[in-house]
N, C-alpha and C positions, 0 to 999 in steps of 0.2 A: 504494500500500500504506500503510496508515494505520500510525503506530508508535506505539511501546507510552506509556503515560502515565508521567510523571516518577514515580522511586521515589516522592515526597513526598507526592504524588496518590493513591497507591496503599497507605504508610500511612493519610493520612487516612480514606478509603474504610473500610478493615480497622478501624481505630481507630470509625468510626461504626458500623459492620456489628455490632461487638465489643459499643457501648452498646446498639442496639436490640435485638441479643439478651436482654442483660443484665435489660433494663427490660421483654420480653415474660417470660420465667422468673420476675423477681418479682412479674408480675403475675399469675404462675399460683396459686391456693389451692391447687387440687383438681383430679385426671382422673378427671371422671367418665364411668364407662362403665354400660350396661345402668343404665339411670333410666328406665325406662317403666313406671309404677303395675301392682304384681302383688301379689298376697296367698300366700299358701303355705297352701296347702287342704287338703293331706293329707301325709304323711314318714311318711317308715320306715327310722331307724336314720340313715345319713346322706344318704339318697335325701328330695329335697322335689317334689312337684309344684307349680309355681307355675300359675297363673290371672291373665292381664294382666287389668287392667279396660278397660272400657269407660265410655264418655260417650253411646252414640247405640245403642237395639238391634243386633244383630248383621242380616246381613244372610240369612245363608246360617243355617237349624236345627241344621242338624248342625257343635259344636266339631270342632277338629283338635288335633291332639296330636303334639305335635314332640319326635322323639326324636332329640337330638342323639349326634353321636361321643364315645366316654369320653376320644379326645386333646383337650388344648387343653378349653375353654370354652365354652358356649353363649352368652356375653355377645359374640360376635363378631355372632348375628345382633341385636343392638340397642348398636352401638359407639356411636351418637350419634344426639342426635335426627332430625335430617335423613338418616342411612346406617342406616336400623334396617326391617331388614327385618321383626318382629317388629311396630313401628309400622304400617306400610304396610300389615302384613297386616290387621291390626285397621281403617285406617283403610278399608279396601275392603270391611269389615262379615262378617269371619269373628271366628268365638269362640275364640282362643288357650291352651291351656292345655301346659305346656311340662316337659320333664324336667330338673330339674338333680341330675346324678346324685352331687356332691358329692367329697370330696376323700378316697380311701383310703388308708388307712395298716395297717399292719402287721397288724392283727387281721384285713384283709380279703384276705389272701392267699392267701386257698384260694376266693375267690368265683369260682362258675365263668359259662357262657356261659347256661346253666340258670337261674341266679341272676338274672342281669340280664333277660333274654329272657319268659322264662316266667314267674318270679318278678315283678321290677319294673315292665317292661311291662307285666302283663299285670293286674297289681293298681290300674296307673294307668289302666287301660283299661275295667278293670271301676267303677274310682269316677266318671269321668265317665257312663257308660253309667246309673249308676244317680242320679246329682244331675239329667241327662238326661233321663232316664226312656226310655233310647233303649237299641234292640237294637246298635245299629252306630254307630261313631263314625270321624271319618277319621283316618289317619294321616299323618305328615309325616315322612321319615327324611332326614339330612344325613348324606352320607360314612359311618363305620361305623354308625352312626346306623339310616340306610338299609338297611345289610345286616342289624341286626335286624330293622328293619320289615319287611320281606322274610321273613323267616324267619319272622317271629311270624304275619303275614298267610296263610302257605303254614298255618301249623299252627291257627289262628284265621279262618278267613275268614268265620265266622259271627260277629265282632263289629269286622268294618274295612268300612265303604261304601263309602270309597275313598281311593286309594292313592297317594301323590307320595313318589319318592325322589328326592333332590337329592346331583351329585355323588357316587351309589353304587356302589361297587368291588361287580361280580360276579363275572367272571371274571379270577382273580389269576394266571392264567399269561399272562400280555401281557411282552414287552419293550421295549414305549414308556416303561414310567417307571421311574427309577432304585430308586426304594421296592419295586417289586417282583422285581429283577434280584438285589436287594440282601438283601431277608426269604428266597428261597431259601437261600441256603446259609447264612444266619442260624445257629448254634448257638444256637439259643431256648432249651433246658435249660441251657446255662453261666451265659446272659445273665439268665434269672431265679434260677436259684443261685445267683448270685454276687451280686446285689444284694440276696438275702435274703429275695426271694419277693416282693419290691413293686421295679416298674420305676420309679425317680425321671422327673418331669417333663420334666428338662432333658437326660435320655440320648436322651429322643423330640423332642425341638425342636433339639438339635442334628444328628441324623440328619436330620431339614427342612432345616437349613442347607445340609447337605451337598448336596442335592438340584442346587441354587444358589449356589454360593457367594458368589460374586462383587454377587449382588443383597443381602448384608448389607456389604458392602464399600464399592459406590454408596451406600448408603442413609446411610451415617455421613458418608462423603466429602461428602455433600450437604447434611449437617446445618447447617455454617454458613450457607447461604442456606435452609435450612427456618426457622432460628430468626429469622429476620429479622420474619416475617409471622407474629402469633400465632396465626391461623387453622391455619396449617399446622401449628404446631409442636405446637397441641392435637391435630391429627390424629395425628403422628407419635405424640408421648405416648401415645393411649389407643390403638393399636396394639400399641407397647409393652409399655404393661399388661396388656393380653391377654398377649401371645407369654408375659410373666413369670409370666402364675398360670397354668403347667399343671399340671393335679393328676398322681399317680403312678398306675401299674397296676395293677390286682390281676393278681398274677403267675399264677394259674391261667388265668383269661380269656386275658390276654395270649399266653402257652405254644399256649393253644388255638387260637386267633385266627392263630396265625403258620402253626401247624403244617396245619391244616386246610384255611385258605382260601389263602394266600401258595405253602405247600409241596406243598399237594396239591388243591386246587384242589376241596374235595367238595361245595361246594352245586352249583357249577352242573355236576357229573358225578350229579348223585343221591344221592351217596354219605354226605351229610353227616345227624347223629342229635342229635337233643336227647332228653336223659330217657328214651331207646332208642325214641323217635318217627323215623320218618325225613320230612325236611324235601324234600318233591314241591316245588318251587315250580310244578307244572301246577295245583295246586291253587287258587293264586288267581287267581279268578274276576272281582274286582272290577273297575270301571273304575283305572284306573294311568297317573298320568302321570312321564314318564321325563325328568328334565331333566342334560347335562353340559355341562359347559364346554370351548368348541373349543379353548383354550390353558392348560388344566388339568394341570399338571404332578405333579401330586399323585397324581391319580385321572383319566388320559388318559380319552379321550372311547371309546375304544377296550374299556375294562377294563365303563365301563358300557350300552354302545348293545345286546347282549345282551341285558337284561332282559328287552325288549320277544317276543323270542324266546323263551323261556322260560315267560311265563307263557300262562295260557289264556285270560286277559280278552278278551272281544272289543272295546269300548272301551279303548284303547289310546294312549296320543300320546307320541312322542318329541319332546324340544324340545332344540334347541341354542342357548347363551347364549354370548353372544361376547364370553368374556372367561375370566379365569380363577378356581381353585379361591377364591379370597377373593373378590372380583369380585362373585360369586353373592350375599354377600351385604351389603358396601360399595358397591359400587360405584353413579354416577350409572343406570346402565341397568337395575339392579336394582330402582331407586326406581321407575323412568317404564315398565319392560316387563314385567320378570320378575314381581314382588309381583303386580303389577294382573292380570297370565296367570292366574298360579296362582290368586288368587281368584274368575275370575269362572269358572274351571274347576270348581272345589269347587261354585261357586253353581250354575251351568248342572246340575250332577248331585245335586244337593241336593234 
């Protein structure tokens, strides 16, 4: 049995651990997240559609159009150069153009599910279709992201080619994930009342914590041998940065959002309406590929493998990524599987 090294050993150790943290921190300027060249082509009010550039024509005619979740940020899928799925998709020669739905505050507290869906969606769907000069453009939905594409696709199928939802909650009556055990019995009218019609960022990333708790617990505990290696400690940072800039809720969406899909479950019972439309998803026709994550705690594999059931596309694919709800779009397998899938899937139907 080997024994333990002299106290003295073991300050020095701590004492060096101590300066090479010290001297990676002051080596840091800046965490930079989401750096991949984009222009802002069109805004409305605090909604920007951005457009990455390009260096090499695209490969595939038809752009896609990535509508992310209004949790959290869309710079998670371009955290860094090397982990950006945004990158990877471009470099496989699809034309990117992306939703960033920007940071609401007070004034936007009665923005409903209408507002976003059929309003923003669909006004960014009609500007590429027409700089295009194309009837149909494709979709890309992440997590609630997803479940508008979905919805907008079920009430629009005359202007989506085709269809990818990634990590998308359809059916919310599942009790594989705590998030959804938990929005049941929510009082979702106290909880936007009380905070005055806008849900602050940090009441949604700590209910995440909750999820897990113990993996923000590791993750600090582990800091002093992260900070040792500046590679890492810039990962951890721009990680960080994210979780830190979550925008707030429009509390009407939000209310709707809890009430509808979490508590009663109406898209995938039929029963759900935009604008007094009701939302069929047998309606979409398009080709659809269906991606979740097998250790997705967020949004179980469970909540989204349905789609595929639901809709009437005959072109269909289910795909499972082995990993989880971040994973999908950090991670090394993301770079070398997932990205390259989903683009030569768009191209093959292009």
């Amino acid at each position: 049995m080997s024994q333990a090294k002299p106290l003295s050993e073991q300050i020095i150790e701590q004492v060096d651990t101590a300066a090479e943290a010290l001297k990676n921190i002051n080596d840091i300027q800046d965490v930079d997240i989401a750096t991949a060249p984009r222009d802002i082509v069109w805004e409305d009010g605090k909604l920007k559609l951005l457009r990455f550039r390009r260096e090499t024509p695209a490969k595939a005619h038809t752009p896609v159009l990535v509508s992310y979740a209004l949790v959290n940020r869309w710079e998670m899928m371009d955290l860094q150069p090397n982990r950006s799925f945004i990158r990877k998709l471009i470099s496989e020669g699809i034309d990117v153009y992306l939703i960033d739905w920007g940071y609401p505050t007070k004034i936007d507290r009665y923005k409903t599910l209408e507002d976003y869906i059929l309003g923003h969606i669909d006004d960014c769907v009609d500007y590429i279709r027409k700089e295009h000069n194309l009837d149909k453009i494709n979709l890309l939905g992440v997590c609630q992201g997803g479940t508008f594409s979905l919805i907008y696709s079920a009430l629009h199928p005359e202007k989506v080619k085709n269809l990818v939802t990634l990590v998308t909650p359809i059916d919310f009556d599942n009790e594989e994930g705590l998030l959804f055990k938990w929005a049941k019995d929510m009082d979702v009218d106290a909880v936007v009342d009380g905070f005055g019609g806008i849900i602050p960022g940090d009441f949604l990333n700590t209910g995440f914590d909750l999820l897990k708790p113990m993996n923000k617990t590791r993750k600090y505990m582990a800091l002093p041998e992260t900070m040792k290696n500046k590679a890492t400690l810039m990962n951890f940072l721009r990680m960080e940065r994210w979780v830190a800039d979550s925008p707030a809720q429009a509390g009407e969406t939000y209310r709707r959002f809890i009430k509808d899909m979490y508590q009663h479950n109406k898209l995938i019972k039929g029963e759900f309406e935009l604008d007094g439309r009701k939302v069929n998803l047998h309606n979409i026709t398009m080709p659809i590929l269906t991606i979740y994550a097998k250790d997705d705690h967020i949004v179980p594999p469970a909540t989204t493998k349905p789609i595929n059931d639901l809709v009437a596309s005959k072109d269909k694919e289910l795909m499972e990524f082995p990993g989880g709800h971040i994973g999908v779009f950090v991670g090394a397998r993301s770079q070398d599987l997932l990205t390259p899938a989903i683009a030569k899937w768009l191209t093959v139907r292009d």
